[in-house]
Structure formats: C-alpha cells, structure tokens
C-alpha positions as CSV (number, residue, x, y, z in Angstrom):
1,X,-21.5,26.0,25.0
2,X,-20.7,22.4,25.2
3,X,-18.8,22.4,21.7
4,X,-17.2,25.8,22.4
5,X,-15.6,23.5,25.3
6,X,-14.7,20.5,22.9
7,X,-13.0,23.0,20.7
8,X,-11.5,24.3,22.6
9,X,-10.1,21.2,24.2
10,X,-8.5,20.3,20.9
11,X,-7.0,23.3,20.5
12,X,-5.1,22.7,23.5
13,X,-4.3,19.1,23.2
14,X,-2.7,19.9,20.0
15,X,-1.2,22.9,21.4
16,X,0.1,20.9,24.0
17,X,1.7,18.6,21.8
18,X,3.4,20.5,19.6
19,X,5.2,22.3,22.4
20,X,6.2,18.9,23.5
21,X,7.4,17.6,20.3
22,X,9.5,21.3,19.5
23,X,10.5,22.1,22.9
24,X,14.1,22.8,23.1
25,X,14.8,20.8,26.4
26,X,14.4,17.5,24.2
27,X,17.7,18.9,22.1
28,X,20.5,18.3,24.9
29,X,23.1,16.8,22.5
30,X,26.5,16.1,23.9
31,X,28.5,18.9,23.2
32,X,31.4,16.6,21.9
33,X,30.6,17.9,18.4
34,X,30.3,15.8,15.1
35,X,31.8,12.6,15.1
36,X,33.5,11.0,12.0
37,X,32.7,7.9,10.6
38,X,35.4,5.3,11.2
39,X,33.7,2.2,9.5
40,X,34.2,0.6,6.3
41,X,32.3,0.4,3.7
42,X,30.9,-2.6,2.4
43,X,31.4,-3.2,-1.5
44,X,28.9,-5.7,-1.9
45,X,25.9,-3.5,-1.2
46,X,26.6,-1.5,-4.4
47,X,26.1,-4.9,-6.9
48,X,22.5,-5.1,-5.1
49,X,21.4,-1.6,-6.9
C-alpha cells in the first residue's frame, strides 16, 4: 500500500511539472510580431574561427 502511494506520488509530481513547464499561459508573447535585427555585425569574430 505504502509504495502504491509513493508511486503514485511521483506520477503526479512529474505530472504536475510537465503541465507547468508546457502550459500555454507561460507563452504570452507581445503580439508586436518579429522584430528585425538592427545591429552590426562584428568582423572580428569571424578571424577567431
């Protein structure tokens, strides 16, 4: 009985957590759309490769 209970337990915590982590209330992006990117782009990084 006792590790039905612990099972079970762990079943829900990870339950739990996965709603948590995939729940769509979490995704509230601005609905200003994609932003382009207006920086330069360093030319010294490439002679590092």
């Amino acid at each position: 009985m006792i590790l039905v209970r612990i099972v079970k337990n762990i079943i829900q915590y990870l339950t739990e957590g996965f709603i948590e982590i995939f729940s769509p209330e979490h995704d509230s992006y601005p609905l200003i759309g994609i932003q382009p990117y207006s920086g330069t782009i360093n030319s010294n990084s490439s002679n590092y490769w």
